[in-house]
C-alpha positions in Angstrom: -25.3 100.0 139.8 -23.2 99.4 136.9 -24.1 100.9 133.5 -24.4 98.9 130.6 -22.5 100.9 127.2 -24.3 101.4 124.4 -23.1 99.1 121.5 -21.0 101.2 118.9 -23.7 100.2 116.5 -26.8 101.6 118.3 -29.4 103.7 117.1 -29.9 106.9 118.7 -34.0 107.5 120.0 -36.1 109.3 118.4 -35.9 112.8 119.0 -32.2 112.8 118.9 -29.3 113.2 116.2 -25.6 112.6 116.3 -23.2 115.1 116.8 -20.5 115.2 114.7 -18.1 116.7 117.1 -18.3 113.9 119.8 -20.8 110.8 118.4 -22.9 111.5 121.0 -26.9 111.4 120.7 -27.8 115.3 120.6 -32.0 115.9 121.6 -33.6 118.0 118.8 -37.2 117.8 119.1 -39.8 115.4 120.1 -40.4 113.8 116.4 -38.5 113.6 113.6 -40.1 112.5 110.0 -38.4 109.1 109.2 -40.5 107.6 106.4 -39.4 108.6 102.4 -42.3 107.3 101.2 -44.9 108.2 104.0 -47.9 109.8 102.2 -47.0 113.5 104.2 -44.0 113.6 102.2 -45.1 112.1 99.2 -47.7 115.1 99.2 -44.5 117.7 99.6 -42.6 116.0 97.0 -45.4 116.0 94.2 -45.7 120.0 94.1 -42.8 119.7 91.5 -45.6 119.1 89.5 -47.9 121.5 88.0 -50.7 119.7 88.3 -50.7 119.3 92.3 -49.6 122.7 92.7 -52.7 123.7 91.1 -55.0 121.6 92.5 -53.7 122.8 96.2 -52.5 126.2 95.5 -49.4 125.4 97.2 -45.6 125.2 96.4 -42.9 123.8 97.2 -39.6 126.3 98.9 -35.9 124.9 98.9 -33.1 126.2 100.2 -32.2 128.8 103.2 -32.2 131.5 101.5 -35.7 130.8 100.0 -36.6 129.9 103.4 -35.0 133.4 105.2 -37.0 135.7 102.6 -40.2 134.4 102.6 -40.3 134.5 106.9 -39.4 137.8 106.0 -41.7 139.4 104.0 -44.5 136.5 103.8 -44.7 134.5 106.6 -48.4 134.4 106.4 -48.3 132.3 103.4 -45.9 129.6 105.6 -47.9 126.1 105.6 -45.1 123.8 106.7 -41.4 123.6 106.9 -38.9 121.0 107.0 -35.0 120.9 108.1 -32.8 118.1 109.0 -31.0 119.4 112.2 -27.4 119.7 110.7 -29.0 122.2 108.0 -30.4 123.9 111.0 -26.8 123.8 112.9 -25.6 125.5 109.9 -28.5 128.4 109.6 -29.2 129.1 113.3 -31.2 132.2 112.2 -33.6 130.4 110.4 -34.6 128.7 113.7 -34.8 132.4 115.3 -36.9 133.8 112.9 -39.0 130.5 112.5 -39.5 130.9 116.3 -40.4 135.2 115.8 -43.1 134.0 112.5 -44.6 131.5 115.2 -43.8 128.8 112.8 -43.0 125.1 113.6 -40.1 123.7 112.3 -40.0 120.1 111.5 -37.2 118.0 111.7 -36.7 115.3 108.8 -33.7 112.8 108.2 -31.8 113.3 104.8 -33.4 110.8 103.1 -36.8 112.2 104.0 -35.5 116.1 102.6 -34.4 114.8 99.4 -37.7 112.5 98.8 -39.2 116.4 99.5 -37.0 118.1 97.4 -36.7 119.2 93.4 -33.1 119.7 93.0 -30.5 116.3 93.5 -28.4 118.2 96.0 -31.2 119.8 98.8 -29.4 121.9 101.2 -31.3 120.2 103.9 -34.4 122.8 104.1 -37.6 123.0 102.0 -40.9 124.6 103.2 -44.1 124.3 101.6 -46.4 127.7 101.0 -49.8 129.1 99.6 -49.7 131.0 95.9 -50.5 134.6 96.3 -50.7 135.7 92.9 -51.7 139.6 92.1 -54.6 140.5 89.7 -53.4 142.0 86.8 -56.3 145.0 87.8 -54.1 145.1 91.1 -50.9 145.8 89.4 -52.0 148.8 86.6 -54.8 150.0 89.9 -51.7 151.0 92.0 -50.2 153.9 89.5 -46.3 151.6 88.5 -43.6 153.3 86.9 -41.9 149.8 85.7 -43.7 146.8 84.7 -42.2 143.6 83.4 -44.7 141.9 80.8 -43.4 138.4 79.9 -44.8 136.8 76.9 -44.2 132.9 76.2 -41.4 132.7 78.4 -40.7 129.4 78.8 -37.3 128.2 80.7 -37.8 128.5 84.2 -34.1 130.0 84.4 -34.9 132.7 82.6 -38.4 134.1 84.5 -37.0 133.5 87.7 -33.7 135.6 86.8 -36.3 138.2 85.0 -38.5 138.4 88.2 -34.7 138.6 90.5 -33.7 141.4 88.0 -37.3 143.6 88.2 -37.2 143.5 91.5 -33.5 144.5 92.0 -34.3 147.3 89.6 -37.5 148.6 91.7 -39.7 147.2 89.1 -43.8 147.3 90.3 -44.4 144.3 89.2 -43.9 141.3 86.7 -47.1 140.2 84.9 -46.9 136.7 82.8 -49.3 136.3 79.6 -49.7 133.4 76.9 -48.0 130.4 78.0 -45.1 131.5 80.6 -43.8 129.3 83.0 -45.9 128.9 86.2 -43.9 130.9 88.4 -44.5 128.5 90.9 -42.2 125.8 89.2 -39.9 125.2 91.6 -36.9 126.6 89.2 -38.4 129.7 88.9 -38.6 130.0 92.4 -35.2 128.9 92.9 -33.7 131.2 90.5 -35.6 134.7 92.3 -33.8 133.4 94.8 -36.6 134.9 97.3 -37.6 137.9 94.7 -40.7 136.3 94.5 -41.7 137.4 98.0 -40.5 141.0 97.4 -42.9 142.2 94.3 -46.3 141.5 92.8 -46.1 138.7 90.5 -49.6 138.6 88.2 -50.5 135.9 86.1 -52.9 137.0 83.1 -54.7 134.8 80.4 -54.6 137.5 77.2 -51.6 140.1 76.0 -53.9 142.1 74.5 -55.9 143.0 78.0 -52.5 143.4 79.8 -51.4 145.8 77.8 -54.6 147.7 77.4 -54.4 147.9 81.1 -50.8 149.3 80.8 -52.0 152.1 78.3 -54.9 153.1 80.5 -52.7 153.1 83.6 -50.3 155.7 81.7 -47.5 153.3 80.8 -45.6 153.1 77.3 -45.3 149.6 75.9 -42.0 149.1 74.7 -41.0 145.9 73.3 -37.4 144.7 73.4 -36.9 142.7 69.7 -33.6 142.4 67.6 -35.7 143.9 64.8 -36.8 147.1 66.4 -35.2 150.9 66.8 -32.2 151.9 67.7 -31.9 151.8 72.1 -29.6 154.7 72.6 -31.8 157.2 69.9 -34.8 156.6 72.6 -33.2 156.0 75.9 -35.1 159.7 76.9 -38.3 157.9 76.7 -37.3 155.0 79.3 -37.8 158.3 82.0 -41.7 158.1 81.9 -43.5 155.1 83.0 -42.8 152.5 81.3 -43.8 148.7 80.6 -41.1 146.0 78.6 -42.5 143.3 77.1 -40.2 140.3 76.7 -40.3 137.3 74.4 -39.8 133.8 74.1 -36.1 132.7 74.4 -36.2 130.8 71.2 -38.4 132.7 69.1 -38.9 136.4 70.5 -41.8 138.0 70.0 -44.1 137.2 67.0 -45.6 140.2 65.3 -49.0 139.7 66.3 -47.2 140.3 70.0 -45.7 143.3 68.4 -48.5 144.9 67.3 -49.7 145.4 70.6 -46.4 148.0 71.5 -46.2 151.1 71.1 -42.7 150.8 69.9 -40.4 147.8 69.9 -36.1 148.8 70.5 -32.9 146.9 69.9 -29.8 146.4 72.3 -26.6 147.4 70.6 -23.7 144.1 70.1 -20.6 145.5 70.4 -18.5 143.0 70.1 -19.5 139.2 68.2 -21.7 137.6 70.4 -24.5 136.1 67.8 -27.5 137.9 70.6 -28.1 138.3 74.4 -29.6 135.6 76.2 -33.4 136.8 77.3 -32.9 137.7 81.3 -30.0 139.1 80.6 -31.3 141.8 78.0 -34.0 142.0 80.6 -31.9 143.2 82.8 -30.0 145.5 81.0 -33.8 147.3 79.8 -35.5 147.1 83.3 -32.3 149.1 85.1 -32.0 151.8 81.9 -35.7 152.4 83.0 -34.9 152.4 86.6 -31.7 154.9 85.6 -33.7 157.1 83.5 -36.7 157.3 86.4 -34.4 158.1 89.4 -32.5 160.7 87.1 -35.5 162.0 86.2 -37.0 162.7 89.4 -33.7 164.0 90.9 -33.1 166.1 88.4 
């Protein structure tokens, strides 16, 4: 019986996708998410608001590296995930440990991942996930040594590159006060590119409580401002247990914020630069802790 050809022009089914290395229909799964403006992805796509992410106390996850650490280290907090099937071509180990989490992976066409997705470029994986916030009692209950206390922070960049930084530093937590940037803003989620998964992340109301809870836990409050002491005079205090508190990016911290440390120290400029831009400063103070605690404890 003679087979009819498929016109140059056809549609492959449902269920299948093109390979690029022959144009030949490819099986993938038994659905595949076709609709842009269906309400299931509608619902994805409006976690890059506040608003829906805290009315479902879920957020939105882009990217496979995003995607790699949290079936990592939280795949309990997993709700859904999304791939178009070249992304998963690319990132065969997502599909293994997707398989290992006993998650589903859901197949999507590109215009259905970028209708999901924050950024104007998707790299053809997003996941959605439930908010896991620590209590700030949590944090100071579990005897740290290096606590991140960000005050006003307010560019997403910045607290995600903070949060990155703590945690490459062996930071026990980051704790967010006054009016930082949910860290559940898709850029700040982004930018820990999967730190957020590895440390507790606490998100407190009132400075003044989160540092009483520092004091009472045995931690210094040190306060990184281009108005305070000199770094290098104190760098033997950055040995015991300590807790920075950054400012905003713009502003810093204003003195009522001040008041609360216990002392408030300067990085040097050695050459012109005008300052240091806030997560990097971060940086620099959250690993001369980390430094001064591992020397300390080898020593």
């Amino acid at each position: 019986m003679p087979v009819t050809p498929a016109r140059a022009d056809a549609r492959p089914p449902i269920g299948a996708w093109v390979d690029p290395g022959n144009g030949m229909p490819r099986p993938y799964a038994e659905s595949v998410l076709e609709n842009p403006r269906s309400p299931r992805v509608r619902a994805v796509a409006k976690l890059v608001k506040r608003s829906a992410r805290q009315e479902t106390g879920l957020f939105l996850l882009e990217g496979p590296q995003a995607a790699r650490e949290v079936l990592a280290y939280r795949p309990d907090t997993l709700v859904e995930m999304f791939a178009t099937p070249t992304a998963l071509e690319r990132h065969p180990d997502l599909r293994s440990a997707a398989r290992d989490a006993g998650i589903e992976i859901e197949y999507t066409t590109e215009a259905v991942l970028e209708a999901m997705a924050d950024t104007v470029t998707p790299q053809g994986i997003v996941a959605v996930a439930r908010q896991t916030p620590t209590s700030v009692r949590d944090v100071f209950a579990d005897a740290p040594r290096l606590v991140a206390i960000c005050e006003e922070v307010r560019d997403p960049g910045n607290l995600g590159t903070i949060i990155r930084a703590a945690d490459a530093a062996g930071a026990d937590a980051v704790v967010l006060t006054g009016r930082t940037v949910d860290p559940y803003n898709p850029k700040v989620v982004r930018a820990t590119t999967g730190s957020l998964f590895h440390l507790p992340v606490a998100v407190a109301a009132d400075l003044a409580t989160t540092v009483e809870r520092a004091r009472a836990a045995g931690l210094r409050v040190i306060a990184a401002d281009v108005g305070g002491g000199d770094f290098l005079a104190n760098r033997d205090l950055l040995a015991e247990p300590t807790a920075w508190l950054f400012g905003n990016e713009a502003r810093g911290l204003e003195e009522e914020a001040l008041a609360h440390a216990d002392l408030s120290l300067r990085l040097p400029i050695y050459g012109s630069a005008e300052s240091l831009n806030l997560a990097t400063a971060a940086s620099v103070c959250l690993y001369e802790s980390a430094f001064a605690q591992r020397a300390g404890r080898t020593a």
